[in-house]
C-alpha positions in Angstrom: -29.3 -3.3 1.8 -26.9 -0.1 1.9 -27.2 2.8 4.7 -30.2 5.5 3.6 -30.3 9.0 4.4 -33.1 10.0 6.5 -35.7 12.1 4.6 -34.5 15.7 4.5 -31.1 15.4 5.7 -28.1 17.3 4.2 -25.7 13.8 3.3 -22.6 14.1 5.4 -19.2 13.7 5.1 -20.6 12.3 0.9 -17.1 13.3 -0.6 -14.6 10.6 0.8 -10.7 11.1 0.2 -8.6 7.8 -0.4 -5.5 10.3 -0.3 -5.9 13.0 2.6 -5.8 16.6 0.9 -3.7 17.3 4.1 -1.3 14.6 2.1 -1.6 16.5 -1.0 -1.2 19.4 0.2 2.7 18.7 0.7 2.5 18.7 -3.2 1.1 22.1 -3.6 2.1 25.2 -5.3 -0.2 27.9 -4.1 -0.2 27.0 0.2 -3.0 23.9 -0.6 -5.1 25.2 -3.0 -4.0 23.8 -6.3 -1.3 21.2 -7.5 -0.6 20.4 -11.2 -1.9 16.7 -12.8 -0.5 14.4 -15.3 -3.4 12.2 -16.2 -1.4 8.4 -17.3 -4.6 7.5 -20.0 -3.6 10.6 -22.0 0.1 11.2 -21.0 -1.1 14.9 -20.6 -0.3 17.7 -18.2 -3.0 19.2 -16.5 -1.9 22.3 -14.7 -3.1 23.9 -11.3 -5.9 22.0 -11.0 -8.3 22.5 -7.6 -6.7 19.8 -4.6 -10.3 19.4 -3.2 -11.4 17.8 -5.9 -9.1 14.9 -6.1 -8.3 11.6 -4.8 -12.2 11.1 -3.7 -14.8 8.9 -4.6 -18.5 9.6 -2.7 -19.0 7.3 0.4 -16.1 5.1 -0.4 -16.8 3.8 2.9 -20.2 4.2 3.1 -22.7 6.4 4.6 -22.0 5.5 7.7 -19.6 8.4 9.4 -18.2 6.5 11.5 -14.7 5.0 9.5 -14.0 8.7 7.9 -14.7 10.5 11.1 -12.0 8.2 12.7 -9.7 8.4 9.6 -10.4 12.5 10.2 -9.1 12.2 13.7 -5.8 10.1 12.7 -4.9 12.5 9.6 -5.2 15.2 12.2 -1.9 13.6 14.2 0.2 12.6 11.3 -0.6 15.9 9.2 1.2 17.0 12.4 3.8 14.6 12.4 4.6 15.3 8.6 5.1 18.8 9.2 7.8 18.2 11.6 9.6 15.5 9.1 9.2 17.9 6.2 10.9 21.1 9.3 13.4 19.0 10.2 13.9 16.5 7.3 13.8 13.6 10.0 11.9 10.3 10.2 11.1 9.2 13.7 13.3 7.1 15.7 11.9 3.6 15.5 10.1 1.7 18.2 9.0 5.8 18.8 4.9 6.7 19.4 5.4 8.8 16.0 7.0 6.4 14.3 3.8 3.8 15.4 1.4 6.8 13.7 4.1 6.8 10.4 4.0 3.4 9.8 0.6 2.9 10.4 0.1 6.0 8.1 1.8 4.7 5.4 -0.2 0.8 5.7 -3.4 2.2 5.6 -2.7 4.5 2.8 -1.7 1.6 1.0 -4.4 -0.4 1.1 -7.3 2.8 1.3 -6.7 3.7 -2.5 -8.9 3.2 -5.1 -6.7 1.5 -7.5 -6.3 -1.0 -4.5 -9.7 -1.9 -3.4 -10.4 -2.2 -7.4 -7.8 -4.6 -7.9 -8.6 -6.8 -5.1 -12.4 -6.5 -5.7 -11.6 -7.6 -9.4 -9.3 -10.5 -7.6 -11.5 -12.5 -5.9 -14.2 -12.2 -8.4 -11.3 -13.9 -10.6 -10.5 -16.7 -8.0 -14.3 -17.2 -7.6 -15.1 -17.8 -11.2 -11.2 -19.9 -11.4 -13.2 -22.7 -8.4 -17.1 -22.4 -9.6 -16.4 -22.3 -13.3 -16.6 -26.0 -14.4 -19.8 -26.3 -11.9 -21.4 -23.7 -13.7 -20.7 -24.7 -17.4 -22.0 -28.2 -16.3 -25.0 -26.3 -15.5 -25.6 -24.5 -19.0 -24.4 -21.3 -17.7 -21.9 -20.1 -20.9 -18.3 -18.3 -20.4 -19.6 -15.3 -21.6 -22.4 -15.0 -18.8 -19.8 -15.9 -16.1 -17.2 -13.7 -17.8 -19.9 -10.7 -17.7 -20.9 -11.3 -14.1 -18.6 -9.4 -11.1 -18.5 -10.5 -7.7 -18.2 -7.6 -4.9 -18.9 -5.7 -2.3 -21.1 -2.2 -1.7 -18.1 -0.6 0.0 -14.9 -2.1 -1.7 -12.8 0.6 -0.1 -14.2 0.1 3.3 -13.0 -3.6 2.6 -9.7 -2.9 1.6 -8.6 -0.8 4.0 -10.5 -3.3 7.2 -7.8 -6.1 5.5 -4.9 -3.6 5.4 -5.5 -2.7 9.4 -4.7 -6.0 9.9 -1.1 -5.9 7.9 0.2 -2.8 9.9 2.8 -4.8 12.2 3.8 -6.6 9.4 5.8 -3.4 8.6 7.5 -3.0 12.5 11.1 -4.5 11.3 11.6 -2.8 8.0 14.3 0.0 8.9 13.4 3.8 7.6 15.4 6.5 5.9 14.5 9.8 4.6 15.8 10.5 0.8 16.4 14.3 0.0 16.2 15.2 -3.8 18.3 18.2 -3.2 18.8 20.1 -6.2 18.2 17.3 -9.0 14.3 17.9 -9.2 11.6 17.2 -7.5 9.8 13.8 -6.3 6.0 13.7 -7.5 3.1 11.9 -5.9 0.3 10.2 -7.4 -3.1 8.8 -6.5 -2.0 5.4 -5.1 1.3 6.8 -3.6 2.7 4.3 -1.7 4.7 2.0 -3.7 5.8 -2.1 -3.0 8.3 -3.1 -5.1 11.2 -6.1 -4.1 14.6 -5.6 -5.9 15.9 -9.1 -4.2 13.5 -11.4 -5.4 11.8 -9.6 -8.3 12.7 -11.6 -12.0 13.7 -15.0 -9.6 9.8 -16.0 -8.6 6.8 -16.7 -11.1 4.7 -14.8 -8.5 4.4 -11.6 -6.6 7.3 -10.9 -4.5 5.5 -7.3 -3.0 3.8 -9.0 -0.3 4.3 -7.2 3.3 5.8 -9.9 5.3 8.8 -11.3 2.0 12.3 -10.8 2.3 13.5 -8.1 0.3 10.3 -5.8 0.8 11.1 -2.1 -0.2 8.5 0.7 0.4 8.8 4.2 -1.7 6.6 7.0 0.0 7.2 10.3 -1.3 6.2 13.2 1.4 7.2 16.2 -0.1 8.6 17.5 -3.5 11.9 17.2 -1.7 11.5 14.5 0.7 10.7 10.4 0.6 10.7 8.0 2.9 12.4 4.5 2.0 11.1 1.6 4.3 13.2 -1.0 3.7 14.8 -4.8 4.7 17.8 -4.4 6.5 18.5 -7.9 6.1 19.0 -7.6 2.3 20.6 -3.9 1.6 22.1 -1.0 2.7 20.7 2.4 2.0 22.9 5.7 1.7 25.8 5.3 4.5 26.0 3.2 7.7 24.6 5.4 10.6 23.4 7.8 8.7 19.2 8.0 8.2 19.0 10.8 5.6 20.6 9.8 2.1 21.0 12.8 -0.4 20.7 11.7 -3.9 23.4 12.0 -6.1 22.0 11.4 -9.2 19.4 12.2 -11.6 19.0 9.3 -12.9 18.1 7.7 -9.0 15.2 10.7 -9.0 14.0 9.8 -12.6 13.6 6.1 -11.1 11.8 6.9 -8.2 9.0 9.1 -9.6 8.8 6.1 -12.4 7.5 4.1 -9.8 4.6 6.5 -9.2 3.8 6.5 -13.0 3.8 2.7 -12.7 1.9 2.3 -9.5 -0.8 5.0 -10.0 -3.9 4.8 -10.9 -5.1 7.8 -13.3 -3.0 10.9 -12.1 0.3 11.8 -10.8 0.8 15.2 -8.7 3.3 17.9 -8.7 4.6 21.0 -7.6 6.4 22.7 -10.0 4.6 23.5 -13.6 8.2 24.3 -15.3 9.3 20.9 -15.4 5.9 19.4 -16.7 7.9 18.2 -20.3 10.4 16.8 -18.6 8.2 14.7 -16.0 6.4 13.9 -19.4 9.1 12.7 -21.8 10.2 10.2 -18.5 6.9 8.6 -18.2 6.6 7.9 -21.7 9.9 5.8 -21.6 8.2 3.5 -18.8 4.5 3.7 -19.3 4.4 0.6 -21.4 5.2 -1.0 -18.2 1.9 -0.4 -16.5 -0.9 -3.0 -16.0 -4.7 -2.4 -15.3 -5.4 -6.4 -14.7 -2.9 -7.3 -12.5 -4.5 -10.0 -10.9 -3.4 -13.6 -11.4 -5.2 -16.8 -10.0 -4.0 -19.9 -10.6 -5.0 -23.5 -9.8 -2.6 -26.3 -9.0 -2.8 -30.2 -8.2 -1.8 -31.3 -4.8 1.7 -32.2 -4.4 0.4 -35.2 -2.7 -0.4 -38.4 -4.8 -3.7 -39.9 -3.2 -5.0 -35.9 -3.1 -7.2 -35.6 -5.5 -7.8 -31.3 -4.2 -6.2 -28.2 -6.1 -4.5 -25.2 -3.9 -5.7 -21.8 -5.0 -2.7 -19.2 -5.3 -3.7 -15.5 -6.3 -1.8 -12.4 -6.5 -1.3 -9.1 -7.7 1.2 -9.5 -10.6 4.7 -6.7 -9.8 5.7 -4.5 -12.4 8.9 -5.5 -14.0 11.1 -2.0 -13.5 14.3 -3.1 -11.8 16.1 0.3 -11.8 19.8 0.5 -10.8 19.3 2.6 -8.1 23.1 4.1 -6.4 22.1 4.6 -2.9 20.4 1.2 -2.4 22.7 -2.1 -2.6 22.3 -5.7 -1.5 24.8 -6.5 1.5 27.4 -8.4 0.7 25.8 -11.5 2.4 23.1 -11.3 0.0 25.1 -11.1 -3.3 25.6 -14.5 -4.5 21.7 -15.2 -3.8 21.0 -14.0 -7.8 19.2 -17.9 -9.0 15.7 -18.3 -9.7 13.5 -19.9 -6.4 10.5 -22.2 -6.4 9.4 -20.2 -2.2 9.9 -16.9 -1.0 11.4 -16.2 2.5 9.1 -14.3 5.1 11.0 -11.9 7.2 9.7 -12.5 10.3 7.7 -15.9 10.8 6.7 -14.9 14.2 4.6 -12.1 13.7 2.9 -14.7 10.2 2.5 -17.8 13.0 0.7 -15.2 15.2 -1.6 -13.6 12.1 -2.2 -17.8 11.8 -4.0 -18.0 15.4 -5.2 -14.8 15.4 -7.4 -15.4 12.2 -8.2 -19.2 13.9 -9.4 -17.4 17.1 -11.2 -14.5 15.1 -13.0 -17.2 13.2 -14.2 -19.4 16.2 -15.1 -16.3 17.9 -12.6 -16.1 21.1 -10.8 -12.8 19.8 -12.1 -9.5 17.9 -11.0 -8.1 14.8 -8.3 -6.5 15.2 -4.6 -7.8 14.3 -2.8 -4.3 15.7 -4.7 -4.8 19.2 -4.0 -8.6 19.0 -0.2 -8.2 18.2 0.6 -5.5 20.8 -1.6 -7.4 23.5 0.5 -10.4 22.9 3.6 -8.3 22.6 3.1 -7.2 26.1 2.2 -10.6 27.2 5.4 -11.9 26.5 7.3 -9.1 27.9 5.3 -9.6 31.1 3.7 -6.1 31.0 0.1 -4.8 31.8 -2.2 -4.0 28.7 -1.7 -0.4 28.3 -5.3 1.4 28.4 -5.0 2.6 24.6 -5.0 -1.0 23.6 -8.1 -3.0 23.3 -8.3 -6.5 25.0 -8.8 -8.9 22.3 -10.5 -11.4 24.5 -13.3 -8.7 25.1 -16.1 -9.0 22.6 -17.5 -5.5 23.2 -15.8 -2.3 22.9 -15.7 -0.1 26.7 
């Protein structure tokens, strides 16, 4: 059974944003008030339509306050933090407090969307009917039946974005820099903003290649019309000059790309400031939109390597979207170069932090450790650096909350 309402009550807090309006407001025209639309299913400007209105969907994490009251009090710092990167045109230092809240920021916003909690919902209803499917047309039950039944949850977004806590210091080695359109255009945003794409391994594996923790990870974020943040492997390229953490672009064509990769990643709408250059935002997106998938979601069964195992391993993913631009300020280092052949594995960046998500999920399941992979990781961080706990850190060995 869901939450209720007590009898009488005003609903609170009914209209729940996957994409802050604070966010959106970056993207505005008017001081907040109003940003123009393209809506993808049409390929159709919408101009200055009302900010309050989008990116919501009522309770979409239930009725319950408490996860939008504490999302409240989080957008509330970084709204604050993004107004100084958009004054000063500056990401924060890594290993800083504010870069912590950026990165964290930019996780959660990930995996809060709609588009996201859809397409995992719509995933493991796949994988479910993939491993009961021959047991259920044994028993009578026809493909159409299980093909018309969906497995999920009340709150899908509440779901996704519990998983994507977890992933958060997954993201703590991928080096930052700030990207300045300058005077080429403007960058656009979109519903599901934050974009994972892999120029090193995508076209060289039959799988995804976007996951958090793979070698050759690159994360688009755009924060402003003129800003966007580029979080990135610094094991596989070099972005802009050596040293240097803002790149200006110097090329239209590296613009073009980038706000491509909203059309491609969105769900039903990208955002954007300026109304004037509407056609031209238009007349790009048709070039690419072919490229865009709404079932994304691949499951696939295979035998056991092992010849006396007669069991089947289970792989599923999110299929990537095949747009490899040539971007000019983003280059594999010359270490990198020759690796250009197709691979059967993908590398994870940093096996330490995947071996610890391991035993974290093993104690989590056997009950020794809360929920909580953040908490977990920094506990153990300052564990191994022989530190006390710091008070704003949970102990993961306590099973209630102080």
């Amino acid at each position: 059974m869901g939450e209720s309402i007590p009898s009488g009550a005003e609903p609170k807090k009914k209209r729940q944003h996957f994409v802050p309006k604070f966010y959106l407001r970056n993207f505005s025209f008017d001081g907040g008030e109003r940003l123009h639309l393209v809506h993808l299913e049409t390929l159709r400007s919408i101009p200055r339509v009302g900010l309050k209105g989008q990116c919501y969907e009522d309770y979409f994490y239930g009725k319950d306050p408490t996860v939008e009251n504490a999302l409240q009090d989080m957008e509330g710092v970084t709204a604050e933090l993004f107004r100084r990167i958009i004054a000063d045109e500056r990401l924060p230092a890594r290993g800083t407090p504010d870069d912590l809240i950026f990165r964290t920021f930019v996780c959660l916003q990930w995996g809060r969307t709609k588009s996201h909690a859809e397409r995992s919902e719509a995933l493991f209803s796949k994988a479910l009917k993939t491993v009961y499917g021959p047991a259920w047309r044994a028993a009578g039950i026809t493909q159409e039946q299980i093909d018309d039944v969906e497995f999920g949850t009340e709150k899908p977004g509440l779901q996704s974005l519990g998983i994507t806590a977890d992933m958060v210091p997954f993201m703590g080695d991928l080096e930052s820099k700030l990207v300045v359109a300058g005077n080429l255009g403007e960058f656009v945003t979109s519903d599901a903003p934050v974009v994972l794409t892999n120029p090193y391994y995508l076209g060289r594996f039959p799988g995804g290649v976007a996951g958090l923790n793979v070698r050759g990870l690159a994360i688009l974020f755009p924060i402003s019309p003129r800003l966007l943040a580029v979080l990135y492997d610094g094991d596989c390229y070099r972005i802009g000059a050596p040293g240097k953490r803002v790149v200006p672009l110097a090329s239209r064509s590296d613009l073009i790309a980038l706000n491509n990769f909203q059309c491609l990643n969105a769900n039903d709408a990208i955002y954007f400031h300026d109304e004037t250059v509407a056609p031209g935002h238009l007349a790009e997106f048709a070039k690419v939109i072919r490229l865009r998938s709404r079932d994304c979601g691949v499951v696939i069964e295979a035998p056991s390597a092992q010849p006396a195992d007669s069991s089947s391993v289970l792989h599923t993913y999110q299929a990537d979207v095949s747009y490899r631009p040539q971007f000019s300020f983003l280059s594999l280092l010359r270490k990198r170069r020759g690796e250009t052949g197709d691979v059967t594995r993908l590398e994870e960046r940093n096996p330490e932090v995947a071996n610890l998500f391991e035993e974290y999920q093993r104690e989590v399941n056997a009950g020794t450790s809360k929920r909580g992979f953040l908490d977990y990781f920094t506990a153990h961080s300052f564990a191994k650096a022989g530190l006390p706990l710091p008070s704003f850190v949970r102990d993961p060995q306590r099973r209630t909350d102080p």
